[in-house]
C-alpha positions in Angstrom: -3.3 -49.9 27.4 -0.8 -48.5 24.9 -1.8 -44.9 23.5 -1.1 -43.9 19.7 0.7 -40.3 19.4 -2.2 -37.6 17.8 -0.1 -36.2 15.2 0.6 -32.7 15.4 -1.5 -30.0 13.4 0.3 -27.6 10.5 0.6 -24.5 11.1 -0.6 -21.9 9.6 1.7 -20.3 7.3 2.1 -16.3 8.5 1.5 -14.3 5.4 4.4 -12.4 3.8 4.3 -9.0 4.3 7.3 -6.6 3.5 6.4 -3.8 5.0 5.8 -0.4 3.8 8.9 0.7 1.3 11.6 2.8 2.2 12.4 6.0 1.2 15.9 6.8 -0.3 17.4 9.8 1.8 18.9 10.6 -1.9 15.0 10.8 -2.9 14.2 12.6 -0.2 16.9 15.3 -0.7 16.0 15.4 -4.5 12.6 16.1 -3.7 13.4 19.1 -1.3 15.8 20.5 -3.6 13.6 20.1 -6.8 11.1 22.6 -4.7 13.0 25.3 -4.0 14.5 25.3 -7.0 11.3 26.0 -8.1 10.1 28.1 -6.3 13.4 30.5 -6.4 12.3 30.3 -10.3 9.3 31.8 -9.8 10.7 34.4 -7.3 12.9 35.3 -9.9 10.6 35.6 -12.9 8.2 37.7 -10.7 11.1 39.8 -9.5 13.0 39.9 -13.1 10.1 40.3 -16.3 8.6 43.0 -17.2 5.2 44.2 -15.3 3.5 45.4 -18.6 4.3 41.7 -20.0 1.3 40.6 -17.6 -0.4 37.3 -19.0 3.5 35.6 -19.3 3.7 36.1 -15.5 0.2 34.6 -14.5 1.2 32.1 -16.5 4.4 31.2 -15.0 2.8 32.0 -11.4 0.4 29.5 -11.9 2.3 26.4 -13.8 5.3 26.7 -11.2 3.0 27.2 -8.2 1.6 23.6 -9.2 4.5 22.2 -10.4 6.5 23.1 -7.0 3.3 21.3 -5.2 4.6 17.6 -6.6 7.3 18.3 -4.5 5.5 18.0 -1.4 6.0 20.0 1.6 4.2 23.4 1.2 6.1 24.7 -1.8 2.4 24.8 -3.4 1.4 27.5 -1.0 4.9 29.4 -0.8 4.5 30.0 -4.6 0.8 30.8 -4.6 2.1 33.6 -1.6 4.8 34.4 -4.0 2.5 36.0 -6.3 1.7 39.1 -4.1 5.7 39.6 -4.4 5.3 42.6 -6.5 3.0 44.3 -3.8 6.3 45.2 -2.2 7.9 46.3 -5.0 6.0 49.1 -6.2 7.5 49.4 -10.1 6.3 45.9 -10.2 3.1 46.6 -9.6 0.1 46.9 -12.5 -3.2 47.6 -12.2 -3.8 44.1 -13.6 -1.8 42.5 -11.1 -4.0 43.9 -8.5 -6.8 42.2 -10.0 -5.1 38.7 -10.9 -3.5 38.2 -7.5 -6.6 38.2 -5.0 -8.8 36.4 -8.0 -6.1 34.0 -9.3 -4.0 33.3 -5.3 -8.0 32.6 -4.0 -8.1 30.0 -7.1 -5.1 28.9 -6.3 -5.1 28.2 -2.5 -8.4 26.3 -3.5 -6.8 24.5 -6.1 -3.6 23.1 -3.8 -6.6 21.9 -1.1 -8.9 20.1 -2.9 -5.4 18.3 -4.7 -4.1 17.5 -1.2 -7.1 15.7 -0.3 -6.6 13.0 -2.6 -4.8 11.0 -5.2 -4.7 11.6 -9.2 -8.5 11.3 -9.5 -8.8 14.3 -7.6 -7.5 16.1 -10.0 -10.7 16.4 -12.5 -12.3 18.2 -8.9 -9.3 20.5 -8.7 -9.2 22.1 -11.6 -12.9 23.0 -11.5 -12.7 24.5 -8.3 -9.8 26.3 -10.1 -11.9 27.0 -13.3 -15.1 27.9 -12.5 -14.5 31.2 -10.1 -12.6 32.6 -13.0 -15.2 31.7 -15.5 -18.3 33.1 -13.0 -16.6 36.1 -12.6 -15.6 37.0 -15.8 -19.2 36.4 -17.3 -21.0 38.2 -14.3 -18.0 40.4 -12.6 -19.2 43.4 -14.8 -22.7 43.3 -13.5 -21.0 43.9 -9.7 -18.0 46.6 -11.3 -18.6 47.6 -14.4 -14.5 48.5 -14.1 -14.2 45.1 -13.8 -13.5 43.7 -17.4 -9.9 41.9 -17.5 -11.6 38.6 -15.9 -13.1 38.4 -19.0 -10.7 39.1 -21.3 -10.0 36.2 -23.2 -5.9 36.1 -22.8 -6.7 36.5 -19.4 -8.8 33.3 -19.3 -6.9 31.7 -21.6 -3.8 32.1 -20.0 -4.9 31.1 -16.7 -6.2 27.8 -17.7 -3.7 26.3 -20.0 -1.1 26.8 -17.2 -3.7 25.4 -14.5 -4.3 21.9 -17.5 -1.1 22.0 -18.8 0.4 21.4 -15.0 -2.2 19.2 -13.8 -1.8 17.1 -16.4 1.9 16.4 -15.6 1.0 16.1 -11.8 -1.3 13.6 -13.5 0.7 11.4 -15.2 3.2 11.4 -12.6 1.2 9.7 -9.9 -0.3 7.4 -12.2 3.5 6.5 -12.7 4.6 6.6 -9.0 1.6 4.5 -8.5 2.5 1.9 -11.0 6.6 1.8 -9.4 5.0 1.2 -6.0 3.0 -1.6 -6.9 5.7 -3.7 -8.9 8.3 -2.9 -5.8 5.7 -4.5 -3.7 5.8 -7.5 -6.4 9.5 -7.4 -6.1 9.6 -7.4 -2.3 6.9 -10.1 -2.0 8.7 -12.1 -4.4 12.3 -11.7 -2.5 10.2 -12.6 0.5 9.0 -15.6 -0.5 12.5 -16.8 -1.7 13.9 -15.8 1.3 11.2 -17.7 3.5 12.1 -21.5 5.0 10.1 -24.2 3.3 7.3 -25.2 5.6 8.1 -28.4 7.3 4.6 -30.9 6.4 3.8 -33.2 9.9 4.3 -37.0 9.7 1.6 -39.0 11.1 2.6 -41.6 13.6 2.1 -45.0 12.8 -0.4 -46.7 14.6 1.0 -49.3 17.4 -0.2 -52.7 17.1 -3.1 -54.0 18.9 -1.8 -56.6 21.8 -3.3 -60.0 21.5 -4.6 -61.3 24.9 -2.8 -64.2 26.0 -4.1 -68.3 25.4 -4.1 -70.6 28.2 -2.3 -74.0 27.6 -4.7 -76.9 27.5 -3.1 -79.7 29.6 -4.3 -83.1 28.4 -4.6 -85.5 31.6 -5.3 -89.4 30.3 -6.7 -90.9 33.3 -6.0 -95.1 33.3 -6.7 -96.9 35.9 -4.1 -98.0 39.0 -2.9 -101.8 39.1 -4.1 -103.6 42.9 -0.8 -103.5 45.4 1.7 -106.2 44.8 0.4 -106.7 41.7 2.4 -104.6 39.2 3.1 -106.1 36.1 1.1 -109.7 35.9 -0.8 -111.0 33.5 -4.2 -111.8 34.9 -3.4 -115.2 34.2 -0.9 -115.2 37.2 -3.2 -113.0 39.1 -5.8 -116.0 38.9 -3.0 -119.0 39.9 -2.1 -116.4 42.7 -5.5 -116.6 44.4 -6.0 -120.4 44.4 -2.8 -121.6 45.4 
């Protein structure tokens, strides 16, 4: 019995995947200089403007504390620390500093958390956490000191939170941009992949082997006739007659 050959199943094409992307050692040293830049910035302005010029150095400690966050590392919490740098420089030191740095760094340190834990849509959740202590405290701080009043000054508050939006919102717009050059990379690399990847080879079914026929037996025809009497092989009956009576 002859067998036929079982063709052979397709495989199962593996799907593409390229792999998380790469990051640029140029990038990477970019980024790390970018922070400290900032953050020697901010040393400096602390350490360099005037004390009695107040609101312009909340609002620098607070837009280059979360502007030196997108850099990653911790260059968010080495300039929210940065602000008690006039603590150890006494002619740096205001009475309003002392209030702004444990209200604003508490904010602050708050802020850089609840940011960490996510992506851009965090964000909205950061800045409240940032907003609302201030605002709480400089509606009701009076009730628990009344010598507590520069919370609620208004260039106090006002300072405070257009460096806290204004910063955010960058950080905003550039994830939603990093977001947007990761995902057409991952296009990119899924593309070259699938350029790069053989053709798959499609299986060829074997064709069927042909039935064998059982053999026929040969039919032998026998014509039975019958045998002529001994010594009589050839003779008319005639002779055959002559023969007997003579």
């Amino acid at each position: 019995m002859t067998g036929t050959a079982s063709p052979t199943r397709p495989k199962r094409r593996a799907r593409l995947n390229p792999g998380p992307a790469r990051v640029s050692p140029v990038w990477t040293v970019l980024r790390l200089l970018g922070g400290w830049v900032t953050v020697a910035a901010l040393a400096y302005l602390l350490w360099t403007w005037p004390p009695a010029d107040w609101s312009m150095r909340l609002l620098f400690w607070v837009g280059l504390t979360i502007l030196a966050d997108e850099f990653g590392g911790w260059f968010g919490y080495l300039g929210a620390v940065l602000g008690g740098l006039p603590f150890f420089v006494p002619e740096l030191l205001t009475p309003q500093w002392t209030v702004i740095v444990p209200l604003v760094g508490g904010a602050l340190l708050a802020l850089l958390l609840v940011k960490h834990s996510g992506g851009a849509f965090v964000l909205p959740f950061a800045a409240a956490v940032f907003a609302l202590p201030l605002l709480a405290v400089g509606r009701y701080g009076t009730k628990l000191d009344p010598e507590l009043t520069l919370p609620g000054n208004a260039t106090f508050q006002r300072t405070a939170l257009t460096a806290m939006l204004a910063a955010l919102a960058f950080s905003f717009v550039r994830q939603l941009v990093g977001v947007a050059w990761r995902y057409a990379a991952r296009r990119r690399a899924r593309r070259a992949a699938l350029a790069a990847a053989p053709a798959p080879v499609l299986p060829v079914a074997a064709a069927p082997a042909p039935a064998p026929t059982a053999p026929t037996a040969a039919t032998q025809v026998i014509t039975a006739t019958a045998a002529p009497e001994e010594g009589q092989v050839g003779l008319p009956s005639s002779h055959r007659e002559s023969g007997r009576h003579g």
